[in-house]
C-alpha positions as CSV (number, residue, x, y, z in Angstrom):
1,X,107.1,85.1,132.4
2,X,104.6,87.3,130.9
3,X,105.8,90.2,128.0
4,X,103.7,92.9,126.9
5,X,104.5,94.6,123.1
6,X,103.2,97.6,122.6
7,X,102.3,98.7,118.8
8,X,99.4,101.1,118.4
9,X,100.9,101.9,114.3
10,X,98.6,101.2,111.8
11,X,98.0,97.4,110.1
12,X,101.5,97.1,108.1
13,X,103.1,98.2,111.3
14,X,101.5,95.9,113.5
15,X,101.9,93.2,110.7
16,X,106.0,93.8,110.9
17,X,105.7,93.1,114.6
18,X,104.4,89.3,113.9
19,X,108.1,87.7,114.4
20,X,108.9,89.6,117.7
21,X,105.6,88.6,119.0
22,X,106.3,85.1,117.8
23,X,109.5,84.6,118.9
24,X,108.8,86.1,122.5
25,X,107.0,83.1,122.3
26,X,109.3,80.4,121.4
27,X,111.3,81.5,124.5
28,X,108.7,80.9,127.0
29,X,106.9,83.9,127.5
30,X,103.3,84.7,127.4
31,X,102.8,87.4,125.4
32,X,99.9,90.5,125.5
33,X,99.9,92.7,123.0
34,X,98.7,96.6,122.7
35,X,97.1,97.3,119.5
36,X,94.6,98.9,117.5
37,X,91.1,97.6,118.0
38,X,90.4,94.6,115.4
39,X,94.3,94.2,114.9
40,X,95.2,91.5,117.9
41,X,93.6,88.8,116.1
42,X,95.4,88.4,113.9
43,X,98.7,88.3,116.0
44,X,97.1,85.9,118.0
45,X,99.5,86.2,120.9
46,X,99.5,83.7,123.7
47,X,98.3,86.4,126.1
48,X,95.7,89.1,125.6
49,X,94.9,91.0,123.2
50,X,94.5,94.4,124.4
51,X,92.5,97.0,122.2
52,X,93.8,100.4,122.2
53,X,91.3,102.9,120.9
54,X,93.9,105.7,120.4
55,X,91.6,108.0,118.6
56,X,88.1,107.3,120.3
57,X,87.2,106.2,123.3
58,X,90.9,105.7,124.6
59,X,91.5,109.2,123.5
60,X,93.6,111.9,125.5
61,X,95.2,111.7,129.3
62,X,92.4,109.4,130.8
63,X,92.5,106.6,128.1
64,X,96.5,106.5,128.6
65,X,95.7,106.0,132.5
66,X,92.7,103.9,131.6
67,X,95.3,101.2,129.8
68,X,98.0,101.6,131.9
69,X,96.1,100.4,135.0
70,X,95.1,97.7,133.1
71,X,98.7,96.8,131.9
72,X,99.4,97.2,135.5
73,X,96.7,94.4,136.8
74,X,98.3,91.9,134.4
75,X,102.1,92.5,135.6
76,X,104.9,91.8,132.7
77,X,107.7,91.2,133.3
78,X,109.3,92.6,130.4
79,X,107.7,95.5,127.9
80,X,108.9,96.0,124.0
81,X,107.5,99.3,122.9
82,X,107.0,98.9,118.6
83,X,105.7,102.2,118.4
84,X,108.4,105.2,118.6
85,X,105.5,107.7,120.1
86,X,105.9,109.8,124.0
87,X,102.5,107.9,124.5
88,X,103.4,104.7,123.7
89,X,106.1,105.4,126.3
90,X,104.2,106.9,129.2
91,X,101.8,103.4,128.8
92,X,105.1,101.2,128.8
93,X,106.1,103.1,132.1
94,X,102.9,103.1,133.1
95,X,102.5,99.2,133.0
96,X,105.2,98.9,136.6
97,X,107.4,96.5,134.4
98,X,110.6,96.0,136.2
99,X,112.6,95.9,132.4
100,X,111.2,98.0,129.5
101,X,112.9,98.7,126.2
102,X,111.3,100.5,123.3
103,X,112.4,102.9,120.4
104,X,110.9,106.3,122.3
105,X,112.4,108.9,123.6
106,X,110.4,108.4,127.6
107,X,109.3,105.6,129.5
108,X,112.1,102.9,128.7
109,X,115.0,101.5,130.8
110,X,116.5,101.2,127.1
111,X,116.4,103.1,124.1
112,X,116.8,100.8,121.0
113,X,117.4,102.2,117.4
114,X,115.8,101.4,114.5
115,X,117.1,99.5,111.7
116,X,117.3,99.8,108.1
117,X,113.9,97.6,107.4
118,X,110.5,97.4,109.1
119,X,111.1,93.8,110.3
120,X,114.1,94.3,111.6
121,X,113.4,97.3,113.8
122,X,110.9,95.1,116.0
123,X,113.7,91.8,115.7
124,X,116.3,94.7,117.1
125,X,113.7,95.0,120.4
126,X,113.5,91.2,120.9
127,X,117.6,91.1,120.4
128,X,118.5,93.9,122.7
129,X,115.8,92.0,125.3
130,X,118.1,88.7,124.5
131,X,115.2,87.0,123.0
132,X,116.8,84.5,120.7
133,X,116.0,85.2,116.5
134,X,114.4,82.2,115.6
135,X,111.1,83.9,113.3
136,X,112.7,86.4,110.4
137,X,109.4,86.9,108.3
138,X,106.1,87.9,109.3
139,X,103.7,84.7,109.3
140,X,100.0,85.4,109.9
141,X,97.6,81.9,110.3
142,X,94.7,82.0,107.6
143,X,92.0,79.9,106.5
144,X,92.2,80.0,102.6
145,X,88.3,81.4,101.7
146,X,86.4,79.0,98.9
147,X,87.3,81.1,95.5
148,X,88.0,80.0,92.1
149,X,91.5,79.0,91.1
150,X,93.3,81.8,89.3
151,X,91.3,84.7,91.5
152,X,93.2,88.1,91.5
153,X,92.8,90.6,94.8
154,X,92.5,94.2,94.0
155,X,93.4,96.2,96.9
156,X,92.6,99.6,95.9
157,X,92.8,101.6,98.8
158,X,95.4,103.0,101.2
159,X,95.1,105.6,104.4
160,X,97.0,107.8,102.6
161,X,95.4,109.5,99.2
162,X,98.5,109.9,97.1
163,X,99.1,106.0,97.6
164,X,96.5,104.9,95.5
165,X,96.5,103.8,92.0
166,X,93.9,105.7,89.5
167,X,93.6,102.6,86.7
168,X,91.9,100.0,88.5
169,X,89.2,99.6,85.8
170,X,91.3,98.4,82.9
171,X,92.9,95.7,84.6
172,X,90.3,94.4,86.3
173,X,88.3,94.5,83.2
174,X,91.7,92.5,81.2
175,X,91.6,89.9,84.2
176,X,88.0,89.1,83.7
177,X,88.2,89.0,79.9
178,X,91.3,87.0,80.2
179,X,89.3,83.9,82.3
180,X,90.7,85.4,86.0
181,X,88.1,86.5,88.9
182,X,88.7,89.4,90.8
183,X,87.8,90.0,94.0
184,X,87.9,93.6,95.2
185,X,89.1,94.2,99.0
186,X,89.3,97.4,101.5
187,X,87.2,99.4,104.2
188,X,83.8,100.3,103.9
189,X,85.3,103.4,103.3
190,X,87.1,102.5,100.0
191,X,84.3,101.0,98.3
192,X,83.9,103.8,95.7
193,X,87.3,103.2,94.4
194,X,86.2,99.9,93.1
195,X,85.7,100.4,89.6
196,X,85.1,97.4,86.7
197,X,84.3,93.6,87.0
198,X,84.8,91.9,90.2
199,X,83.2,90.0,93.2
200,X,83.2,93.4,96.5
201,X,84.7,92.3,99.7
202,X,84.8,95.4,101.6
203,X,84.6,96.2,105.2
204,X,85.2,92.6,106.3
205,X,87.1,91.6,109.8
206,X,90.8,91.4,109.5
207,X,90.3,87.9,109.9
208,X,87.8,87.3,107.4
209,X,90.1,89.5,104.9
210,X,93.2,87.0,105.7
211,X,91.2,84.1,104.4
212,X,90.3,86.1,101.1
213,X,93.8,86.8,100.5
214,X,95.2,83.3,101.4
215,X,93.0,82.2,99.0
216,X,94.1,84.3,95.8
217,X,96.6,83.5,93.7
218,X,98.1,87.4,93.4
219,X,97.4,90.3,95.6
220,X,97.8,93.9,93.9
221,X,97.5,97.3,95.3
222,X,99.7,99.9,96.5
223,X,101.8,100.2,99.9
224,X,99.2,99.3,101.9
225,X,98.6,97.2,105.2
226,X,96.3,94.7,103.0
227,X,99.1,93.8,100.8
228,X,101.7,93.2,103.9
229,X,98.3,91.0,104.9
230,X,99.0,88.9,101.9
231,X,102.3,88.6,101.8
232,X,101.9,87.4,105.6
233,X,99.6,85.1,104.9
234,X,102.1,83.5,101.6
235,X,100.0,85.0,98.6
236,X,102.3,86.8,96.0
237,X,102.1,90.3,95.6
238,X,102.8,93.4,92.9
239,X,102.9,96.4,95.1
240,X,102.5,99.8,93.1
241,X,104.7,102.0,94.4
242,X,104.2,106.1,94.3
243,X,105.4,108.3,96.8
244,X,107.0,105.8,99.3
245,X,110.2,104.2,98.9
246,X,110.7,100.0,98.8
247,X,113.9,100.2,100.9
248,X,112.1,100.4,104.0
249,X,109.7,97.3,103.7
250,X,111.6,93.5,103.8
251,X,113.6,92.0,101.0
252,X,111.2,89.8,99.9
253,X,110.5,87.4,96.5
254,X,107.2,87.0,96.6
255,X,106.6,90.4,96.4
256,X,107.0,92.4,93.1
257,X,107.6,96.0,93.5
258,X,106.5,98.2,90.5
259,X,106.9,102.1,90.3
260,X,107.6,104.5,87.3
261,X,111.3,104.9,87.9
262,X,112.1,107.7,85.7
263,X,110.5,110.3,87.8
264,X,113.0,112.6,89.9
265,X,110.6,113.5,92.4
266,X,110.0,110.1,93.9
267,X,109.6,109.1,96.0
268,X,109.1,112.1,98.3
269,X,108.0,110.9,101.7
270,X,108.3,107.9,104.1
271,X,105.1,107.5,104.6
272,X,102.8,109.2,101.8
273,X,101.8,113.1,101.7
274,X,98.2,114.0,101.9
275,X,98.5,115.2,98.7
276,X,101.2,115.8,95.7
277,X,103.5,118.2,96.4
278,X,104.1,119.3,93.0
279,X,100.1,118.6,91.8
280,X,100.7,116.4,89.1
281,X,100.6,113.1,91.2
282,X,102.5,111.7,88.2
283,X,104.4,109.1,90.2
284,X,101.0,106.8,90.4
285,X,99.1,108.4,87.3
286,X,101.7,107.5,85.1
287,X,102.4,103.7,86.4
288,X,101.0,102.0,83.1
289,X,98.3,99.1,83.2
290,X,99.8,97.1,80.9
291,X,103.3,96.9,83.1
292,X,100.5,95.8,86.5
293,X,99.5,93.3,84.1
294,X,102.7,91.8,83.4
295,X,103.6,91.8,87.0
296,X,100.3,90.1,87.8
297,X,100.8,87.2,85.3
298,X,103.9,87.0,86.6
299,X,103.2,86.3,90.1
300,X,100.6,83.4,88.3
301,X,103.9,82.0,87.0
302,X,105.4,82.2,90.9
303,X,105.1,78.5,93.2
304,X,104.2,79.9,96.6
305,X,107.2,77.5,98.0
306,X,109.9,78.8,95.5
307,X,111.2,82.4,95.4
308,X,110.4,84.7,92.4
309,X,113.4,85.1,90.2
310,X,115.4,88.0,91.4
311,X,115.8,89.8,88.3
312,X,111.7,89.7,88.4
313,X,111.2,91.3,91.9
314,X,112.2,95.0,91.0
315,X,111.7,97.4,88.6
């Protein structure tokens, strides 16, 4: 039996995917999955991974024809459309599998809606498919890199402007007076927003990044696709949290979520505006460094095998 799941979101998304891909799996099927270019390897499905270069080369009418001959040639059985777009759905049909389900509105023999959590709207696929729920969390397989004990990731950048955190100086600079090495992590494109002490990691494979994370003892940055990274790979994390809301992402207590919780106007979109509606940008300008350095030591305090004490995991 061979599935194909499509999910062409960016890395969080794809990330969220991991435990439908996984248990597809444990049922016997050998699994290919759609993605972004770089993203399949970390998935590591049994079958292929199939870069999808939505925005360059695969761009337009002929790279949806280009990959759906291709998903053709390798015949599955079964397709699980992760990505709620009418192109994800025109691929899914185009692929000739005899039973397709996705959350789209074209292309599926099914329509399955979403759930209340990220995680849970790929499980829903795999349980409408009658794929028994064996993998809840999103597990990704890492390498811990060589780092000093106690080492800090500072993830500073995010796709979306107004999720990013202006104070990155002062706390790297109280980690590295305190004894703790940072390592700063991101695109070659968010390399200028490293600023203070630290060991720059930027524009290294997803793989590469996994192992880097694996190895630190906290992850921090805001809601980003590297922190859902960590937490897949088992590091604790603080997430700083500005214009999104928490209630989408799992319930999970190794990650701390952190966000200035007097401020009426957040959070104001699911994803993150290009820029702040109201100009003041307040709900990440005003998260204080000294509360992200609480949060960090305690994630230091935090056994990777025990659960952060609930009354710790929100504020």
């Amino acid at each position: 039996m061979r599935a194909l799941v499509i999910n062409t979101a960016f890395l969080g998304d794809v990330i969220f995917t991991a435990p439908l891909v996984a248990n597809l799996q444990h049922a016997g099927y050998e699994v290919d999955l759609l993605t972004r270019p770089g993203y399949g390897a970390l998935l590591r499905p049994t079958g292929e991974a199939i870069a999808y270069d939505k925005r360059g080369e695969d761009r337009g009418t002929l790279g949806v024809f280009r990959i759906g001959r291709l998903l053709r040639e390798r015949k599955p059985t079964l397709v699980l459309g992760a990505h709620p777009s009418v192109r994800s759905g025109l691929i899914a049909a185009l692929s000739g599998a005899p039973r397709r389900l996705g959350w789209g509105p074209v292309g599926y023999h099914q329509r399955v809606p979403r759930g209340p959590r990220f995680v849970e709207d790929a499980r829903a696929l795999g349980a409408a498919a009658g794929i028994p729920d064996r993998v809840h969390q999103p597990h990704i397989a890492a390498s811990p890199a060589a780092l000093a004990a106690g080492t800090v990731a500072l993830v500073p950048g995010s796709r979306v402007a107004t999720k990013r955190w202006p104070h990155w100086a002062a706390v790297a600079g109280a980690l590295e007076a305190a004894g703790h090495p940072v390592v700063w992590l991101g695109s070659h494109d968010e390399a200028h927003l490293a600023h203070g002490a630290g060991q720059r990691a930027f524009g290294l494979s997803l793989p590469d990044t996994a192992d880097l994370l694996a190895a630190c003892a906290v992850a921090v940055g805001g809601d980003s696709g590297l922190l859902h990274l960590a937490r897949a790979v088992d590091t604790p994390v603080v997430m700083l949290f500005g214009p999104t809301p928490a209630a989408r992402l799992p319930d999970d207590p190794g990650r701390l979520d952190l966000w200035v919780a007097d401020l009426a106007c957040r959070p104001c979109s699911p994803h993150g505006p290009a820029r702040c509606p109201l100009g003041h940008h307040r709900c990440m300008a005003d998260l204080d460094p000294a509360r992200v350095l609480r949060g960090i030591y305690a994630g230091f305090s935090a056994h990777r095998s025990e659960p952060w004490p609930k009354a710790a995991r929100r504020s």
